[in-house]
C-alpha positions, -999 to +999 in steps of 0.1 A: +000+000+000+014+037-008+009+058+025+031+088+006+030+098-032+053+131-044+041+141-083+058+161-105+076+186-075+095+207-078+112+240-055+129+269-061+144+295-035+147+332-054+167+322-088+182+293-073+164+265-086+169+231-060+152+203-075+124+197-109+100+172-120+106+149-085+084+117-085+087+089-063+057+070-036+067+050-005+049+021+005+039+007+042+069+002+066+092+009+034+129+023+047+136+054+021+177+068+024+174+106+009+212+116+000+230+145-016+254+170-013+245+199+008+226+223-010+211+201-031+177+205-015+171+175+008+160+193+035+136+212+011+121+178-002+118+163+033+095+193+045+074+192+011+071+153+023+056+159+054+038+187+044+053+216+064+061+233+032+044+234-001+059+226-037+065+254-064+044+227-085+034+192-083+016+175-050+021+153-023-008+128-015-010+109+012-032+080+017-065+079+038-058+079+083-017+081+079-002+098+104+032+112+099+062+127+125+089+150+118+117+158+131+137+186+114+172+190+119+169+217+145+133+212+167+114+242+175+098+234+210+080+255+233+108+269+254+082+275+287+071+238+287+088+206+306+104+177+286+072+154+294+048+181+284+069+188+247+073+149+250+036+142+250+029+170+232+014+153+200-022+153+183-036+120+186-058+111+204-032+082+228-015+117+230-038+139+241-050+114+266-019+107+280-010+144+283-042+143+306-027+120+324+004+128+333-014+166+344-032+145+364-006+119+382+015+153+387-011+174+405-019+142+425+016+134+436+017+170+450-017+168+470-024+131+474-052+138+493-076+155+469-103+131+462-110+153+434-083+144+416-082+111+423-117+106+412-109+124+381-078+104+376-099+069+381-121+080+358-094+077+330-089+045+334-117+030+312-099+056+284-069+042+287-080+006+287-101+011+253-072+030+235-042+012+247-032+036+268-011+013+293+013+002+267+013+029+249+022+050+279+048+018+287+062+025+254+070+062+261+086+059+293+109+034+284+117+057+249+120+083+277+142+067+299+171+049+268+169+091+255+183+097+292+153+123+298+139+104+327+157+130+349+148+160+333+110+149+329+103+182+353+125+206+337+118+234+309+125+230+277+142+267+273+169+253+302+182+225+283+211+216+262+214+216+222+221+177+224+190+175+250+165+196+234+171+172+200+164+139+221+133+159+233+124+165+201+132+130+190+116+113+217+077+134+208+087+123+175+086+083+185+063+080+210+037+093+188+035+061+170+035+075+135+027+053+101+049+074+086+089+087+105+103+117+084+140+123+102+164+152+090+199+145+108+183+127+134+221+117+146+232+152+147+244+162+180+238+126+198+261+108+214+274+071+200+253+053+226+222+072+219+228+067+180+231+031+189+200+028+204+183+047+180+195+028+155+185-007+169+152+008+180+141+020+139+153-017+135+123-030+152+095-003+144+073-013+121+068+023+111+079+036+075+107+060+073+118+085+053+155+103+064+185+121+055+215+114+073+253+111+072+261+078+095+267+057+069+260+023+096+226+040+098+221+039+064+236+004+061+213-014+086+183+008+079+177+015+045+158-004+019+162+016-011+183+051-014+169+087-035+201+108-042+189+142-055+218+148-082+217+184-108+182+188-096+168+150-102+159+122-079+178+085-091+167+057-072+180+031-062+176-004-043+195-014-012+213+002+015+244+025+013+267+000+003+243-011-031+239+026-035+277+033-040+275+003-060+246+011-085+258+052-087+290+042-099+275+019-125+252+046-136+279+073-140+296+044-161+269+046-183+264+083-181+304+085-197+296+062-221+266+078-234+284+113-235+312+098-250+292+084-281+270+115-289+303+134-289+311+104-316+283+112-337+281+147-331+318+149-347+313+127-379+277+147-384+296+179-381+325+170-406+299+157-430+280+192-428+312+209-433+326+186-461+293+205-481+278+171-489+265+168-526+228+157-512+208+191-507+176+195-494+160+174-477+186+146-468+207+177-457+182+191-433+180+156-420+215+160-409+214+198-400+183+189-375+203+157-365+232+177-353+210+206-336+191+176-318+227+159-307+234+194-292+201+200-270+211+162-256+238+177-238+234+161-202+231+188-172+262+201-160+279+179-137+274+180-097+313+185-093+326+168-062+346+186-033+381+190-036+404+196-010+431+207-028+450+226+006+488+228+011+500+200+041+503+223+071+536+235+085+564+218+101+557+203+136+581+195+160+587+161+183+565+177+211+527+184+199+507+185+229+506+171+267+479+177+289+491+173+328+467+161+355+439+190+341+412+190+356+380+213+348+345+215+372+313+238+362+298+246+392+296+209+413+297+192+384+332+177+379+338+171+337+377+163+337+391+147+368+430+145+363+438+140+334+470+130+315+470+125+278+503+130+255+496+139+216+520+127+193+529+139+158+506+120+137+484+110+163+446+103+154+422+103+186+390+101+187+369+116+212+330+098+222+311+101+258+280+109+265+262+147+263+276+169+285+308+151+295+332+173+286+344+162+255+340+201+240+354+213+270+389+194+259+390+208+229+385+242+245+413+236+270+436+222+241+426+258+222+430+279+256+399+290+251+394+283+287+416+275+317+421+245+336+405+248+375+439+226+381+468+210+361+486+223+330+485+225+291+516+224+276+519+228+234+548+227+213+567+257+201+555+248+164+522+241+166+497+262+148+462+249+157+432+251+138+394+243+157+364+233+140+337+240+165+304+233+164+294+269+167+318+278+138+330+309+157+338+339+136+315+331+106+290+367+104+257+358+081+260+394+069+293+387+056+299+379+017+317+344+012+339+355-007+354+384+019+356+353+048+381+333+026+400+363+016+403+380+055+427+346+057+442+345+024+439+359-013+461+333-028+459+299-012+487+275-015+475+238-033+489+206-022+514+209-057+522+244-037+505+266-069+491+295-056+453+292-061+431+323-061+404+325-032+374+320-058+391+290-076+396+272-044+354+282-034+346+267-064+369+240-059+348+233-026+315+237-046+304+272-042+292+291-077+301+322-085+267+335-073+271+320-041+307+337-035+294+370-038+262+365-017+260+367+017+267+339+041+231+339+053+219+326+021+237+297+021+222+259+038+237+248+071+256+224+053+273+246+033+283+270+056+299+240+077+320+231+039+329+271+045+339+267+078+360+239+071+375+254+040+387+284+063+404+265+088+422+243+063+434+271+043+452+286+079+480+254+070+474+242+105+497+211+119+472+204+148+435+202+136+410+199+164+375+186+145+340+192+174+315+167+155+328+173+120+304+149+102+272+173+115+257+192+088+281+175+060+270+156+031+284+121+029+305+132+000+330+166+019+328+135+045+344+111+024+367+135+003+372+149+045+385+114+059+410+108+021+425+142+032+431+132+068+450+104+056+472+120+040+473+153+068+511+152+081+497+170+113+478+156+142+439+152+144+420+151+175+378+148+166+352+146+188+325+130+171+296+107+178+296+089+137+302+055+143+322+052+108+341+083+108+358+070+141+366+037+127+378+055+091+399+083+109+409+073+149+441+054+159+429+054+193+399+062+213+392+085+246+359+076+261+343+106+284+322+084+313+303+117+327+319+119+357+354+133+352+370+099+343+386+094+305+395+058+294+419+056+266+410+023+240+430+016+206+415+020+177+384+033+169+348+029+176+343-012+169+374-019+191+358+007+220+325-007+214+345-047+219+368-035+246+347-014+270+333-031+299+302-047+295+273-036+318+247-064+328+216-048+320+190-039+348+155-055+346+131-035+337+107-023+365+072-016+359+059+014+363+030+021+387-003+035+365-034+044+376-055+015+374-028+009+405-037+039+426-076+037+422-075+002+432-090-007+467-066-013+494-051-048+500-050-068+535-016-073+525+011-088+501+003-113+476+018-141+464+018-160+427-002-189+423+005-220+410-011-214+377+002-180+379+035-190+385+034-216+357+019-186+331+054-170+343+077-195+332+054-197+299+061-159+292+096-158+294+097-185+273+075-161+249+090-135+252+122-147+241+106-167+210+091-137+198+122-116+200+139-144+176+109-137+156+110-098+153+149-103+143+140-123+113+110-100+102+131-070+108+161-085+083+138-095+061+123-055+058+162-046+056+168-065+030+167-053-008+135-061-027+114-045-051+078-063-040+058-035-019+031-059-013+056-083+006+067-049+028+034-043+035+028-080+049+066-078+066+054-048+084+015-058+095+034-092+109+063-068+126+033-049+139+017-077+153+046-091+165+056-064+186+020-056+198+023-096+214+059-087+231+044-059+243+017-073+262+038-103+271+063-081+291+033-059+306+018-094+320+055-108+329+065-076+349+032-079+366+035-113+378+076-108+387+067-082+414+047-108+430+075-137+424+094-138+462 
């Protein structure tokens, strides 16, 4: 079944046109990768999707009852509200009941002995029974509690973090239960645990999806079949990231081949004009009209692909960088406890810990852009450091791109040490000559990030500190990004929460706990991920609804009965069957195919399946609390 149908669209910003013409329907529980290089318009597309934004022409159907989610790369949520008000915050009606709910189990717990509210409170109990209220209210808390909001539940939106108002965002965005997920960078400003878990959790949601992003692991695991908006056209393609790169090289193959032989026959039907063939008339207007046609099939002008053609940065001595028992505290809250780390000409570290942890706040002590509260950093007489923050200090909106390359440099030094003019090296990093003369305003987030970049790499740095480099860049600066890091005769340190970015780039791995502690690990993020220690997970605990506190008093603890302690022992065995089941159902949606009628099937029977595991657990956790 098609729950999403885009016909004929097509978008245009002033002059600039971004895409034409843009067909293309998703189908039930179907897994749609959107990629492109930034400025190409996918954010554009993804709001015309789910209808935020309406199309220059064309239309976007959707079918009868689907309900979609969104979640844009940067969330606008009602500063004044808590997390479990913007968390519940949806239209449905599960949401709007459960945001009655919560008001209610709030205002109780803070006079329990208003019969009012209990009353009112009992009487949403036959509600919640009829629209599956319980589990869906199950459902949130645990989403709540793996996004690491379950302590923030009470606190305003306007108070928190960049990286905790996204999982805010993302968490409204899940609960909601959508037929339909539309996720712009939904990685973007995570940490690796949280991506993780995300990741694993799309796995098993029978929900269709529709996303850009730049984890390429995401992609992999996730995606059924890949759009890659190219000159202002959608390709398509079937399969995950890996097939993509596959199939797109096979298609530019063809592209060459079929530019190389119209140039062929263009040439011979040239000379034969010019040779003043004998045959007039109308054998020769054949030809002229052959040649004029041969012209107008001139393909679009290539997408160009980043170059990072920057001279290697400048000499740098035996001694980089070493960092001597440093230690840094906000308030009570201690983010570096001691810490000793050596940096080595070179060296690649990678940098992962949870939000908050003080993995920025490195890279700020490294820059001296603040002070240790104890302990001492000590650089190298020839280190010249460049920092690409996530706030990309310095970079004005009312400033013309062209004037922010040339305040560092109006020659630039290429890698074969040519001097390169400041607008040949723009271009070289895909910016028109339009957009080097406009403002920095008018250009997408990810290309003022390729800007940003671009600036600091032109500064010949031999120490490059990188805050979440892969945010906001298309997979293909990424790529052309990691090739030049390779070859970089300085040393990198990255913070950075893509999975294959740490594997591609880090020799070794620093791992921020939250608590002031820093563990070193070699390698990069599948040797952290196989070396860290392993945590036995808690059980889960039930959580007490309201069924629970209108319920008469009991004479005193119950036990299981032997039929009930019998259905126990039958659940867990469930339980666990029906886990082996979702992992089959779920590869079997993430693997390639062209038959929507099978995803459609695939997803009812992941549906199902998960509705069943869900009530399983509800009845198991009930009947463990009694178990002695």
């Amino acid at each position: 079944m098609t729950i999403l149908s885009l016909e004929a669209v097509s978008k245009q910003y002033g002059t600039r046109p971004l895409f034409r013409d843009v067909t293309f329907g998703l189908q039930r529980g179907e897994r749609l990768g959107l990629i492109g290089v930034n400025g190409s318009g996918k954010s554009s597309l993804l709001r015309i999707a789910a209808g935020i934004e309406p199309p220059d022409t064309g239309r976007v159907v959707f079918a009868s009852g689907i309900h979609v989610a969104y979640l844009p790369q940067d969330p606008p949520l009602d500063p004044e509200l808590t997390v479990i008000e913007a968390v519940f915050a949806g239209d449905t009606p599960t949401m709007r009941l459960l945001r009655s709910y919560e008001q209610l189990s709030a205002a109780l717990a803070a006079q329990p002995d208003d019969p009012t509210l209990l009353e009112r409170l009992s009487a949403l109990t036959p509600q919640m029974d009829a629209l599956g209220g319980w589990e869906a209210e199950a459902a949130a808390r645990s989403i709540i509690d793996e996004l690491g909001l379950a302590t923030l539940s009470h606190a305003r939106v306007g108070t928190l973090s960049g990286g905790q108002r996204k999982r805010t965002a993302m968490a409204r965005a899940l609960v909601d239960r959508p037929d339909l997920l539309i996720l712009d960078e939904p990685t973007n400003h995570i940490d690796t645990d949280t991506v993780a878990w995300l990741e694993d959790y799309l796995a098993r949601t029978p929900c269709a999806l529709l996303l850009v992003t730049h984890d390429r692991y995401f992609l992999d695991r996730l995606i059924g079949r890949t759009l890659e908006l190219d000159r202002g056209q959608v390709f398509g393609y079937q399969g995950n990231y890996e097939r993509f790169l596959e199939q797109k090289a096979e298609r530019l193959a063809h592209e060459a081949a079929a530019e190389e032989a119209r140039q062929n026959l263009l040439r011979k039907e040239l000379a034969w004009l010019r040779r003043g063939a004998r045959a007039r008339t109308t054998k020769q207007k054949a030809h002229v009209e052959r040649v004029h046609a041969l012209i107008e099939q001139r393909p679009a002008a290539a997408q160009g692909s980043v170059a990072i053609d920057v001279a290697a940065g400048r000499r740098l001595g035996k001694r980089v960088l070493e960092l001597k028992a440093v230690s840094k505290a906000y308030g009570n809250r201690q983010v570096i406890a001691g810490l000793n780390l050596e940096i080595h000409p070179h060296d690649r570290v990678g940098i992962i810990g949870p939000n908050g942890s003080g993995k920025s706040t490195l890279l700020n002590l490294i820059a001296g852009r603040v002070q240790p509260d104890a302990g001492e950093v000590v650089r190298g007489a020839t280190v010249h450091l460049a920092y690409y923050d996530q706030e990309a200090a310095g970079l004005e909106e009312s400033q013309r791109v062209i004037d922010y390359i040339r305040e560092a440099a109006e020659l630039i030094r290429g890698r074969e040490g040519a001097l390169v003019a400041a607008t040949q090296m723009l271009e070289r990093f895909l910016f028109t000559q339009d957009q080097q003369w406009a403002t920095i305003a008018t250009l997408s987030g990810g290309e003022r990030r390729r800007l940003y970049l671009l600036r600091q790499l032109i500064e010949a740095p031999n120490l490059l500190l990188l805050d979440e480099p892969t945010n906001d860049l298309d997979l293909q600066t990424l790529t052309v990004l990691e090739d030049y890091l390779d070859d970089f005769q300085g040393a990198v340190i990255a913070v950075s929460h893509d999975r294959y970015f740490l594997d591609r780039v880090a020799q070794r791995t620093l791992a921020f706990s939250g608590d002031g502690r820093v563990v070193e690990y070699p390698g990069g993020y599948s040797t952290y991920l196989a070396y860290r220690p392993i945590e036995a997970p808690a059980l889960p605990k039930p959580r007490e609804h309201a069924r629970a506190a209108v319920a008469a008093p009991s004479t005193g603890p119950r036990k299981l009965s032997t039929r009930e302690r019998r259905e126990l022992e039958q659940l867990e065995q469930r339980i666990t069957e029906l886990e082996a089941e979702r992992e089959r159902v779920v590869a079997a949606l993430n693997a390639p195919a062209t038959d929507y009628t099978r995803y459609a099937a695939l997803a009812d029977e992941l549906a199902r399946i998960e509705q069943g595991i869900e009530a399983s657990f509800s009845r198991w956790a009930e009947l463990s609390e009694l178990a002695p």
